[in-house]
C-alpha positions as CSV (number, residue, x, y, z in Angstrom):
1,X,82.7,122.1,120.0
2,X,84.8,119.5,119.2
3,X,85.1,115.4,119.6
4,X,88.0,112.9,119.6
5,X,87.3,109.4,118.7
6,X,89.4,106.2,119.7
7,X,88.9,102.4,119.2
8,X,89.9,99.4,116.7
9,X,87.6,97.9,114.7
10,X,88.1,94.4,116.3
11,X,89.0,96.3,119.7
12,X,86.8,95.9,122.9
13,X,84.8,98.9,121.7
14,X,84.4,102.6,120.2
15,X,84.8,105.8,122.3
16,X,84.1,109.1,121.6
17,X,84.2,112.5,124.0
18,X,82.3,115.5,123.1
19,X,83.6,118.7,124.4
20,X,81.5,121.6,124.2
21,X,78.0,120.8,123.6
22,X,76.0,123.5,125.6
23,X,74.0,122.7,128.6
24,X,70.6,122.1,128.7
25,X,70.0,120.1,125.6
26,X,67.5,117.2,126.1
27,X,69.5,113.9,124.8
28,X,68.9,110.5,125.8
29,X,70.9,106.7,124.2
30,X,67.5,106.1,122.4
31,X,68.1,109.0,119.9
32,X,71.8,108.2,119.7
33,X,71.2,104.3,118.6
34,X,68.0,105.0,116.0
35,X,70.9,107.4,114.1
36,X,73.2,104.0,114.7
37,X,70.6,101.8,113.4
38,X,70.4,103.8,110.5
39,X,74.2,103.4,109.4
40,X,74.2,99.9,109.1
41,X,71.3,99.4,106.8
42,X,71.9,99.3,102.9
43,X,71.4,97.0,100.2
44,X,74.8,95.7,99.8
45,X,76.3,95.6,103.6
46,X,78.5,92.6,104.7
47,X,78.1,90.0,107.6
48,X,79.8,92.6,109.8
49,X,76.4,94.2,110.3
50,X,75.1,90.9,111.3
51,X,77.3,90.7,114.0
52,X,77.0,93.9,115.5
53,X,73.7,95.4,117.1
54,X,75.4,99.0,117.9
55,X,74.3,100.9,120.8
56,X,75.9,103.8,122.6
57,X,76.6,104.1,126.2
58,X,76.5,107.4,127.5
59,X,79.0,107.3,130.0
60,X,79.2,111.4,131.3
61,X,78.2,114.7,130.7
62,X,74.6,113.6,131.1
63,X,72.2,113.8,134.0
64,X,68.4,112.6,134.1
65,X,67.7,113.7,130.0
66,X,69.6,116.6,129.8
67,X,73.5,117.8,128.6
68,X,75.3,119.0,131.9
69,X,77.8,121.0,129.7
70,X,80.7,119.4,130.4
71,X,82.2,116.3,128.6
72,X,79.8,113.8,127.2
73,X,81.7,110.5,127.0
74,X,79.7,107.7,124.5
75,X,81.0,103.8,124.1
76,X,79.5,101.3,121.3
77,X,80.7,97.9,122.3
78,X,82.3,95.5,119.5
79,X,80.5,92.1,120.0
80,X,83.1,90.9,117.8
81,X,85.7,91.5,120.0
82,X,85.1,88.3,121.9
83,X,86.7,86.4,118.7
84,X,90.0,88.5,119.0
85,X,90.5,88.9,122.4
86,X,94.4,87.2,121.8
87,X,95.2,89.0,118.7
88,X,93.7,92.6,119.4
89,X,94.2,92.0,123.8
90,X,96.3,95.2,125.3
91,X,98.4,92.6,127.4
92,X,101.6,91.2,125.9
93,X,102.0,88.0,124.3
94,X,104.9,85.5,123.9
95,X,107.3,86.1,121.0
96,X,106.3,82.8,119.4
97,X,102.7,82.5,120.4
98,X,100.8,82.1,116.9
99,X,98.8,85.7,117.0
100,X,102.1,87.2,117.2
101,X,103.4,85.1,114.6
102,X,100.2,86.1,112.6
103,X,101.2,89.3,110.8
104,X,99.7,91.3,107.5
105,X,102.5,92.0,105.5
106,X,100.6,92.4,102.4
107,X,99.1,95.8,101.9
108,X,95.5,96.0,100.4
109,X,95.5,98.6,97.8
110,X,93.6,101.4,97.9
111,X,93.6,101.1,102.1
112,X,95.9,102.6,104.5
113,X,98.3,100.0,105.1
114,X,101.3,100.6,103.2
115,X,101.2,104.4,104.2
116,X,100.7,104.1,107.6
117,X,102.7,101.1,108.3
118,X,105.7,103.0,107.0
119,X,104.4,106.3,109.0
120,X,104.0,104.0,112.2
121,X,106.8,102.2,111.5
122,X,104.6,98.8,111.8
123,X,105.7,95.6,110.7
124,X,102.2,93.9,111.4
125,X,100.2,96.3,109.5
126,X,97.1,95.3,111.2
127,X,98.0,98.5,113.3
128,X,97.0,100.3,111.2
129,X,94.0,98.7,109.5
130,X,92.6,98.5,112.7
131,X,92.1,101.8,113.3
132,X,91.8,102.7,109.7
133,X,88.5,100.8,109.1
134,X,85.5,102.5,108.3
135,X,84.0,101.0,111.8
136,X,85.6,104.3,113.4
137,X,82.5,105.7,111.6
138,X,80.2,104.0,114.4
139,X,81.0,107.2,117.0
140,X,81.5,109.9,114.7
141,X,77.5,108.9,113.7
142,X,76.8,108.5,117.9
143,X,78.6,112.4,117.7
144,X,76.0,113.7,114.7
145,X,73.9,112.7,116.9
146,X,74.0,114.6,119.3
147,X,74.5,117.6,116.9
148,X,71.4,116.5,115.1
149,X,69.3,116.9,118.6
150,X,71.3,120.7,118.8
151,X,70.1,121.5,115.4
152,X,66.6,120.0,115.7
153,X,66.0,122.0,118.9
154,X,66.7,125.3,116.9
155,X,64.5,124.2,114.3
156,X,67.2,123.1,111.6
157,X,66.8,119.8,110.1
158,X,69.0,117.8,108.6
159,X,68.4,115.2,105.7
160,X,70.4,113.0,103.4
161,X,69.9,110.9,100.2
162,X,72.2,108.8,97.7
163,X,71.9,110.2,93.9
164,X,74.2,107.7,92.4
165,X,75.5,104.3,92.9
166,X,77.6,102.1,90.5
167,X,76.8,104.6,87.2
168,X,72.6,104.7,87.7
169,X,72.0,108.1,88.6
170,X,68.6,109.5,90.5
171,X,66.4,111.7,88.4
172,X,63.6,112.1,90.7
173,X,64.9,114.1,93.6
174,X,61.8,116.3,94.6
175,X,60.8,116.2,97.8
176,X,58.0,118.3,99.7
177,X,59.9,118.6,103.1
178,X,63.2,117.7,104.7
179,X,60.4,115.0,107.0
180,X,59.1,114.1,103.4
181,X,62.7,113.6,102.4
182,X,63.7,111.5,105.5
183,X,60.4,109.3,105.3
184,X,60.9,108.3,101.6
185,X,64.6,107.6,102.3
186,X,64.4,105.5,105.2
187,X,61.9,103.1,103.5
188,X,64.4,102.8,100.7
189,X,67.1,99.9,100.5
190,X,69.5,102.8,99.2
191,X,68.3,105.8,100.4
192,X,67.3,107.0,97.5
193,X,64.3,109.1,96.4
194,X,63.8,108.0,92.9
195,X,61.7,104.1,93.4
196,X,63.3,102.8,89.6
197,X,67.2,104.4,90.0
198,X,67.0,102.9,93.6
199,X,66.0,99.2,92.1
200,X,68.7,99.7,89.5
201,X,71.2,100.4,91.9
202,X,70.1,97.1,93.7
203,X,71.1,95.0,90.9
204,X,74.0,97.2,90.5
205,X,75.3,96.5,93.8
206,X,74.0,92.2,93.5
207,X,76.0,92.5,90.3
208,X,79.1,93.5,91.7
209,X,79.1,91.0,94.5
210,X,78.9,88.4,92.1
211,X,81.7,89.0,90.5
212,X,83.9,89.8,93.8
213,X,83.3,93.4,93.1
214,X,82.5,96.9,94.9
215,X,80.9,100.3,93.2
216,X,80.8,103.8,95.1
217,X,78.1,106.7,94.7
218,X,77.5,110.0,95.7
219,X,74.9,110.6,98.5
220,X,73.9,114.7,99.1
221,X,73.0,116.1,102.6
222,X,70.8,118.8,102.7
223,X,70.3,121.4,105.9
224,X,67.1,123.7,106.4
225,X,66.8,126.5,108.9
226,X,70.5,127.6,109.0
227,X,70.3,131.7,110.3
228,X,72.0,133.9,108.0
229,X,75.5,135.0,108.3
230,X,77.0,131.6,109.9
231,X,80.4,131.0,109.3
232,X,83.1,133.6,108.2
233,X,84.9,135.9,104.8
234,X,87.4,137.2,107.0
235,X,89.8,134.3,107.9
236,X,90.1,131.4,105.4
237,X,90.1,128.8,108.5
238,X,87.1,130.3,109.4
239,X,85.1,129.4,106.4
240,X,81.9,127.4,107.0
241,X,82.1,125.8,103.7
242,X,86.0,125.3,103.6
243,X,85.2,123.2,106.8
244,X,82.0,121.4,105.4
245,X,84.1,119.8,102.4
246,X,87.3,119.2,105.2
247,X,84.4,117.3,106.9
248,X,83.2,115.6,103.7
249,X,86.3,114.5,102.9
250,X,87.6,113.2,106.2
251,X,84.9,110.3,105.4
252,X,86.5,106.9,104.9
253,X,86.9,106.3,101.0
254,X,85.8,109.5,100.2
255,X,87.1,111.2,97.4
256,X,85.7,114.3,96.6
257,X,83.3,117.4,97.8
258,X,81.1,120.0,96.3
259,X,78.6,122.4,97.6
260,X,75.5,123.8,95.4
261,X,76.3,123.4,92.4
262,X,79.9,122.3,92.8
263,X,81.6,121.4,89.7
264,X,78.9,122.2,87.3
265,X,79.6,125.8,87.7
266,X,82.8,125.3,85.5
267,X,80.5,124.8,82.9
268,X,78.3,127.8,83.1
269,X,78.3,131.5,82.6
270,X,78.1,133.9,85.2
271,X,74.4,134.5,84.8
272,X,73.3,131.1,84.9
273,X,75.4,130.2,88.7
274,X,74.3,133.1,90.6
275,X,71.8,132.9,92.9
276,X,69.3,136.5,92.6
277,X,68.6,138.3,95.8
278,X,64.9,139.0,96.7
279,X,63.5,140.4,99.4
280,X,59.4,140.2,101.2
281,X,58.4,141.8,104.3
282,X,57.9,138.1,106.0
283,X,60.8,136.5,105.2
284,X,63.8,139.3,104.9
285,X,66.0,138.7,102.2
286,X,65.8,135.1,100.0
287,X,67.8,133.5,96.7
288,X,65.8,133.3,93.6
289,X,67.4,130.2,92.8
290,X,70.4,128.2,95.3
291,X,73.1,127.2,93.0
292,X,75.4,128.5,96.1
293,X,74.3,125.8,97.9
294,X,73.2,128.1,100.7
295,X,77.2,129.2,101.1
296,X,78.6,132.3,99.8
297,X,81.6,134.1,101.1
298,X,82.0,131.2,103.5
299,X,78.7,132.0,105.6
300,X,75.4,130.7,104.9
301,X,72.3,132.6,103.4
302,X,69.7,131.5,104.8
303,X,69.1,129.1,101.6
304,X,69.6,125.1,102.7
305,X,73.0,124.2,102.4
306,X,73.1,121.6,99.8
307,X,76.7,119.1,100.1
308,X,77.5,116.3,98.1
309,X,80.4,113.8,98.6
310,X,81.9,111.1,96.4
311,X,82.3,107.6,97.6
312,X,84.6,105.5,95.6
313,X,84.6,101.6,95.7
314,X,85.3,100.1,98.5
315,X,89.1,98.8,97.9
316,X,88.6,95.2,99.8
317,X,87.6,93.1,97.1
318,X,87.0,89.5,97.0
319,X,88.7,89.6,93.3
320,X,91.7,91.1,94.7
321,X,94.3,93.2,93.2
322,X,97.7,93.0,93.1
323,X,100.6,94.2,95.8
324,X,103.5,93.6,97.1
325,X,104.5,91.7,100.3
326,X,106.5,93.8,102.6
327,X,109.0,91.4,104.6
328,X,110.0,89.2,100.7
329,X,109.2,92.0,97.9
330,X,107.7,89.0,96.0
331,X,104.2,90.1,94.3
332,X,101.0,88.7,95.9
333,X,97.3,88.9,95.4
334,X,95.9,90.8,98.0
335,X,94.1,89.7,100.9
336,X,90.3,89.6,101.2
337,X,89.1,90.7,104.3
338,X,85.0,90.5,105.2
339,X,84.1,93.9,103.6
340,X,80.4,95.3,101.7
341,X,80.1,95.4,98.3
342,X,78.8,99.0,98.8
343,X,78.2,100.7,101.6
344,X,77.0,104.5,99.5
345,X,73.8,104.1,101.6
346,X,75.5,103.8,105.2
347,X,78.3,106.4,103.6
348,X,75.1,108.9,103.4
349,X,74.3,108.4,107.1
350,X,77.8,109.3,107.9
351,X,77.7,112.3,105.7
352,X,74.5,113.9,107.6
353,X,76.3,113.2,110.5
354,X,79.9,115.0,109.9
355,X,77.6,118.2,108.5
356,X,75.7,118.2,111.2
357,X,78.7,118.3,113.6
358,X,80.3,121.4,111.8
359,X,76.9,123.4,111.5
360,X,76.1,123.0,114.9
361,X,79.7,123.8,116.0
362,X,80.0,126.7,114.1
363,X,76.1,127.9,115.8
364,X,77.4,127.0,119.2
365,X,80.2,129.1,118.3
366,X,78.8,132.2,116.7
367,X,75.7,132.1,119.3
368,X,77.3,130.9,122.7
369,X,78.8,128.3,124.5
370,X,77.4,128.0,127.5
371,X,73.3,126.8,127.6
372,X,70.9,126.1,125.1
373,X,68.4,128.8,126.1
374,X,71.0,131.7,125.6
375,X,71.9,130.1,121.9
376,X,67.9,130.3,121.4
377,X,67.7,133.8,122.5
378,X,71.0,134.9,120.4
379,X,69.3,133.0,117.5
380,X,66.5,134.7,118.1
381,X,67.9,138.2,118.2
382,X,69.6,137.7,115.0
383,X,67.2,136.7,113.1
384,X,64.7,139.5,113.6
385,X,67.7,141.7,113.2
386,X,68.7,139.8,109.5
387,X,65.0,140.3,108.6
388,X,64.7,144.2,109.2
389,X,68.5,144.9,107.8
């Protein structure tokens, strides 16, 4: 399984093409927008999210309900676009019309745009913030999507909360059920499952945007039902938790990745970080504890696999910081841009989604390509086989 996505952020619209999703999968648009819907709530979005109603198009590799196995094409339309039809239109322009005369030559930092307009070669460095925006996020959601459906029809659930925003961290994160977990999340403002941390990171977030500021989090995405054994030891690129945290980190503005545990184990002895093995006659072989995050050896355990990811601020700020301007070298303040003041509670919609792609790739991959009914069987198989080992 894999998926390419392409599309600007003021562009006519988002594309993404699946390749590889197994035939036979029941998937319709209506389950594809609800995970859209969910990425643009949050306390703390901008107008953007006012503007934009996304909903995906599936435009192939679907017949009457069901996956056809071969290329599923989806396309979220930017309603925006109809205000930048001249300055982000495919057809050339005159040398001296005004949207060509309108370039960025003032790099934001913490954004792309010095980088990649040196990479690129770009002058107007609105090639590349374009493209680099965090609206690219909008199809790589529409693909979890459709790897959420994969997982939910082989009983594996995903779920995802925020445990810190701006400094106020979460200390209620108990939750009954991944269902119990989803619930409570959706009917907070944050995503978060602790009522008080969730109201403080409100004001957090309103306090920020007074003062033309942003604040980042961390947000956790935890998987039940994973078989046993998924992933890989023998090849480093093979490693299911080597490609969790590539995933993780491929996130706009993310800046870190752990899994269990994660950096905490630096800080503990050997005793207290590893997970005891036990074994009863119903379930085959379980952890005493899951510090491992459900990942050891680069395969999973059966445990739920437990990954967190660290958002930093978002760098457009509307008290901005300064750069340099590319064409004089003089020193500027840089430009504001429409941007959230935090956007930790979209980020963890995101996150769900990227670990849902690489857990169902790695299934489809391990368990068969071809139709959902032979991944079930294979699943099947290997499971009774893990509980008699």
């Amino acid at each position: 399984m894999r998926y390419l996505t392409a599309g600007e952020s003021h562009g006519p619209q988002l594309t993404t093409i699946l390749e590889g999703i197994p035939s036979g999968l029941p998937l319709t648009a209506a389950e594809i927008n609800e995970e859209l819907s969910r990425r643009q709530k949050g306390h703390g979005r901008g107008r953007r999210m006012q503007i934009e109603k996304d909903q995906a198009i599936i435009n192939s590799g679907v017949r009457h309900g069901y996956t056809l196995g071969s290329p599923i094409t989806l396309a979220v339309e930017n309603r925006d676009f109809k205000h930048w039809t001249k300055i982000m239109g495919a057809e050339p322009l005159e040398e001296d019309s005004d949207e060509v005369k309108r370039q960025i030559t003032r790099p934001r930092p913490g954004h792309a745009d010095l980088n990649g307009a040196i990479k690129y070669n770009h002058r107007d460095m609105r090639n590349v913030l374009e493209r680099s925006s965090a609206r690219e996020t909008t199809v790589r959601v529409a693909a979890g999507a459709v790897a959420k459906q994969l997982l939910k029809e082989l009983g594996i659930k995903v779920g995802g909360h925020v445990i810190e925003i701006g400094g106020v961290v979460a200390e209620q994160l108990s939750f009954e059920s991944i269902e119990d977990l989803q619930e409570r999340t959706e009917a907070s403002p944050v995503r978060c499952l602790d009522e008080l941390a969730g109201k403080k990171m409100m004001r957090a977030i309103d306090e920020a945007k007074e003062k033309g500021d942003s604040i980042g989090g961390i947000v956790e995405v935890i998987v039940e039902g994973m078989p046993v054994g998924v992933g890989s030891y023998v090849h480093y690129d093979r490693k299911l938790d080597a490609k969790l945290a590539a995933a993780i980190m491929s996130i706009n503005a993310f800046k870190g990745a752990e899994i269990g545990i994660g950096f905490e184990a630096a800080h503990k002895p050997g005793s207290l970080v590893h997970d005891e093995i036990l074994w009863n006659e119903e379930n085959g072989y379980t952890r005493r504890t899951n510090n491992a995050g459900g990942l050891e050896g680069g395969m999973t355990t059966g445990m739920p696999i437990v990954v967190r990811g660290v958002m930093k601020p978002i760098p457009t700020l509307y008290k901005p910081l300064q750069s340099i301007d590319i064409d004089s070298k003089e020193p500027f303040q840089a430009s504001i841009e429409r941007s959230d003041s935090c956007a930790v509670p979209a980020a963890s919609v995101v996150a769900e989604a990227v670990v849902a792609w690489e857990l169902a790739a790695a299934i489809v991959e391990q368990f068969g390509v071809d139709n959902m009914e032979r991944i079930k069987e294979n699943i099947g198989r290997h499971n009774r086989q893990a509980r008699e080992f």
